[in-house]
C-alpha positions, -999 to +999 in steps of 0.1 A: -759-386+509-752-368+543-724-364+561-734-390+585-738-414+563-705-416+551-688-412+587-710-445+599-698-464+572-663-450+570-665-462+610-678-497+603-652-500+575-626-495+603-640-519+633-636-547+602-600-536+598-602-520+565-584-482+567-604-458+556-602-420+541-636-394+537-631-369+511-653-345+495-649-343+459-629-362+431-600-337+431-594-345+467-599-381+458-566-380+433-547-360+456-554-380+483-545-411+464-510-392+451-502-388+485-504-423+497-491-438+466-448-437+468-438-418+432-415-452+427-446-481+434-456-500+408-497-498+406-519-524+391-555-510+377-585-529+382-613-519+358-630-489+370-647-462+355-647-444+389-610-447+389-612-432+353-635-401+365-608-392+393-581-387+368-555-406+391-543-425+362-533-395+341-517-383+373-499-412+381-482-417+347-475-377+347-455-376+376-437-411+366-454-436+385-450-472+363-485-485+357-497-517+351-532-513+333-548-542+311-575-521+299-560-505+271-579-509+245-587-544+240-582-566+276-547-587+277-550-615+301-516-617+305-511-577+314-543-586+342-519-611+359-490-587+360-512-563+379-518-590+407-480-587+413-476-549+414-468-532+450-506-518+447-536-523+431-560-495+428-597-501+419-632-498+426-661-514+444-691-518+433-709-514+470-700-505+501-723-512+529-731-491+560-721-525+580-691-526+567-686-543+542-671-547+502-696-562+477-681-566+441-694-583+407-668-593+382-669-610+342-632-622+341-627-617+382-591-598+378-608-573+401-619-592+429-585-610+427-566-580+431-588-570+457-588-602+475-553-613+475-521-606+456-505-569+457-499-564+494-516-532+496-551-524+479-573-490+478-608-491+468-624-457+457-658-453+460-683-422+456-709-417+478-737-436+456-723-467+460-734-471+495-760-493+506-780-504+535-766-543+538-754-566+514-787-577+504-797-548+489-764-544+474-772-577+453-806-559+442-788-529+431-761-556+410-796-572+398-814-543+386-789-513+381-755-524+381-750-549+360-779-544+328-764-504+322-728-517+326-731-545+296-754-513+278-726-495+285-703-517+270-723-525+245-734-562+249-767-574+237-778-597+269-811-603+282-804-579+314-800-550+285-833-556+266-851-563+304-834-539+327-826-563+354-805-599+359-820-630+338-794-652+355-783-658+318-756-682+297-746-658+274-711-655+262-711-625+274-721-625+308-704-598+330-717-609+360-697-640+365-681-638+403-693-626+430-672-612+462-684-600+501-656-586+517-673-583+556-631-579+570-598-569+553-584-596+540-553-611+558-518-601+547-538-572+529-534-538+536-568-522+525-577-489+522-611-475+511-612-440+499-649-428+505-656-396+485-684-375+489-693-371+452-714-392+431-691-416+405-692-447+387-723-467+383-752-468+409-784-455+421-813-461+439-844-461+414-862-440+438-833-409+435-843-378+416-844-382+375-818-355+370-793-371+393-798-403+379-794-388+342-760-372+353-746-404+369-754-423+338-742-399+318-710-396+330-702-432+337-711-433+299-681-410+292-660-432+313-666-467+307-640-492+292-644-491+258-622-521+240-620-503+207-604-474+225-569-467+224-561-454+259-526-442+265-516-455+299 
């Protein structure tokens, strides 16, 4: 991903009123986040395993920053609601298009609440790989990346995860239940999206090179919410 790249879409990001931040790697990322974040906010976590990568969570609770965060361990509906109420939520995306635009995919859809209305501030991390051309092929990247390795990742058995891509399925448990475009900031919504130039979470195009696709995978695999784990914070 070039420079460029992330500077157009940082630009279109801001001519649709979102505010928006370039950084280079994933320890800017957290610092930069630190900094915006007041140490006495409250901060509500959307599911994110880009979020997870950054280590802004650890940092957070080290410097004594209250968290809300309903995915400890098993998911608490109840702790998800809370974070709607908190003073920020902090998540990620899972596209950002070079027009400008927010594209997310969501099982329970605490995330695209939180992101869509609720805390009165918002910030959206996102590494370079989860830009795309237009929300079109953002929805083919859900279809045929996105969405099959995250259920593998969490370990569901769905048609997506014996196939490789979207079956449009009634499973149980379906991950892909709601789906959000974001093409301005929402009203009464201060959003910020934190573009770093690193790869993180989950996403590639199929046509990248094999070893950087192996070393996304892999370490989204390291950071993925895992129910059975028992998370500190």
């Amino acid at each position: 991903m070039t420079e460029n790249i992330l500077k157009e879409t940082a630009h279109a990001l801001r001519q649709h009123g979102f505010n928006t931040q370039i950084v280079s790697t994933r320890e800017e990322a957290c610092a930069a986040i630190l900094s915006h974040i007041p140490l006495n906010s409250l901060v509500g976590i959307g599911d994110s395993a880009t979020v997870r990568q950054i280590g802004i969570i650890e940092a957070l609770h080290t410097r004594g920053t209250s968290i809300i965060n309903p995915f400890r361990g098993k998911f608490r509906r109840e702790t998800a609601v809370a974070s709607l109420l908190a003073d920020i939520f902090l998540t990620g995306i899972n596209a950002v298009t070079t027009e400008g635009s927010l594209v997310d995919v969501d099982g329970a859809g605490n995330r695209i609440a939180g992101t869509i209305f609720g805390p009165p501030e918002v910030l959206v991390v996102a590494g370079q790989n989860k830009i795309v051309k237009n929300v079109n092929e953002a929805v083919e990247r859900l279809k045929t990346v996105i969405a099959p390795r995250h259920a593998a990742g969490m370990g569901y058995s769905l048609p997506c995860t014996q196939i490789g891509t979207c079956q449009d399925c009634n499973s149980p448990k379906r991950i892909c239940r709601i789906e959000a475009v974001i093409r301005r900031a929402p009203m009464y919504t201060q959003t910020t999206v934190l573009l770093v130039g690193e790869d993180l979470g989950l996403s590639w195009d199929p046509h990248w090179a094999p070893e950087r696709i192996r070393k996304i995978h892999t370490q989204y695999l390291s950071h993925v919410w895992n129910p059975a784990a028992q998370e500190p914070f």
